[in-house]
C-alpha angles and dihedrals in degrees: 000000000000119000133253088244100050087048092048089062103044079052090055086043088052102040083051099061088039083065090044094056088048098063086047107077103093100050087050094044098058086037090064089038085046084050084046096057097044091048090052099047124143144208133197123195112192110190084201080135093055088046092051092052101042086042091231127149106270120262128193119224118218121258126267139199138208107231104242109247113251120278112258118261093222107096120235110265073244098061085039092058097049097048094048092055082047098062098036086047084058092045097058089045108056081040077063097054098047099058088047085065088048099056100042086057091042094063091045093055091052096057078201113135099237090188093258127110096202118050109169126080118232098226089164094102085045096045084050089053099047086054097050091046086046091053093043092058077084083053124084113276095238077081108053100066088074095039090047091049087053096052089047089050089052099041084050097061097045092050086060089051095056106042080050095057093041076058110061087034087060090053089047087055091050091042096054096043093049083064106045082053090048086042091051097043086053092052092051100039076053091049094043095055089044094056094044086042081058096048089048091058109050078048091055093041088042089051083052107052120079115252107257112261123240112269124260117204119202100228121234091025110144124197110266096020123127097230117096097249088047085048083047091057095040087053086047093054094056092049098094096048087072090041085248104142116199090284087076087035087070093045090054092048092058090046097056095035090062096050107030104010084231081300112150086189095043111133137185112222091195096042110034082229115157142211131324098343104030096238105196109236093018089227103074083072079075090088095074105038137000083233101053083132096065109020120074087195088069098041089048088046098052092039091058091051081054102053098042085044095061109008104027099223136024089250085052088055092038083053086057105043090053093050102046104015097253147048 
């Protein structure tokens, strides 16, 4: 698409040679009266010298022409000049409308609110025009410098119209991407604090809960036995099914040292509070085994499934029992 710059000077090219054509009538006007002349010329022939010699009484011969030659095909610099402003005249006009239409689509396509209610062109007075001035090129020159100059006028105008309306649409545009920046950053800068906020808080639960103990093994426990070391290496054992290493193993010992002392039969009086894990009632530990009374696997078993279920680790219950008393 050709610029409004570029269209602005083929319209001062244009709007020259229309001044041009205009200083030209008279000289074509005496030039077409000059061709008339010559196309109408006469000559008489009078035989007074053949009368005098016969003797005869003196006749007149009727008078003759010469046809005038043919008019050459090549156009006057003059007609060539004037034609040619003509067609570039159209050119840039039609240039004209179509970025009107483009502009016009482009803002559509946009959906953006340039701040202008209208946002098409009226080219219809201009399109009229361009078809008058393409019809007149068959007239006499002497006729295309006004019709140019009106073209020009109109193109003009509607030139201003569209580089008005680009215009708002290219703010629009700026408008509309410095938002979404602004939008994006904001996201990021939110993103960023609750992330740190995040961060702030495991450091300040992780600051909270008690370091995990180091872990006490009962010695000579074996995996399914009823002693407390024998309940210890059972619950060792069942560790990695939940992904707790021995850090949480120590943690575990403390917690149900605290409450059971490692005991299967242990039993709160107060409570009603049962076994290994003080399940309070006992029979909750049901769930996990028919012989949750006399077997510390189950107990253990049932107890772990407690602990990941509401504290998510055994450091995370044992947080919790030395802060409030109980898990």
């Amino acid at each position: 698409m050709r610029s409004i710059t570029s269209a602005h000077s083929a319209r001062r090219n244009t709007r020259a040679a229309a001044r041009r054509l205009r200083r030209r009538p008279v000289l074509a006007v005496a030039g077409l009266s000059l061709g008339m002349i010559v196309a109408a010329g006469m000559t008489v022939t009078t035989p007074t010298s053949l009368a005098e010699a016969s003797g005869s009484t003196p006749t007149f011969a009727l008078a003759s022409f010469t046809a005038p030659q043919p008019l050459a095909a090549a156009l006057s610099p003059a007609e060539s000049e004037a034609l040619s402003a003509a067609r570039a005249t159209v050119e840039s006009a039609d240039a004209s409308i179509a970025a009107a239409s483009q502009v016009t689509t482009d803002i559509t396509a946009s959906k953006l609110d340039i701040g202008d209610a209208e946002t098409t062109v009226d080219t219809a007075e201009l399109a009229a025009a361009v078809e008058r001035l393409d019809g007149a090129k068959a007239l006499p020159t002497l006729m295309l410098p006004s019709i140019i100059e009106d073209v020009t006028v109109l193109a003009d105008a509607v030139d201003e119209r569209v580089a008005e309306l680009r215009g708002k649409l290219d703010a629009a545009k700026a408008l509309k991407a410095k938002q979404e920046a602004e939008a994006k950053a904001k996201a990021a800068a939110a993103a960023k604090a609750a992330a740190e906020a995040a961060a702030a808080r495991a450091a300040e639960q992780a600051q909270s809960q008690p370091s995990a103990p180091a872990p006490v093994f009962a010695t000579g426990g074996a995996v399914g036995g009823t002693s407390p070391a024998d309940a210890q290496a059972t619950a060792r054992s069942m560790l990695s099914r939940y992904g707790w290493g021995d850090d949480q193993f120590g943690c575990l010992v403390s917690l149900w040292n605290k409450e059971s002392g490692w005991n299967y039969r242990a039993y709160n009086a107060s409570s009603g509070a049962y076994g290994i894990p003080q399940a309070l009632p006992g029979s909750k530990m049901g769930s996990a085994g028919a012989d949750w009374q006399t077997n510390p696997a189950t107990q253990i078993a049932w107890g772990l499934g407690y602990i990941s279920g509401r504290y998510g680790t055994p450091c995370g219950a044992w947080g919790h029992s030395q802060s409030v008393g109980w898990y």
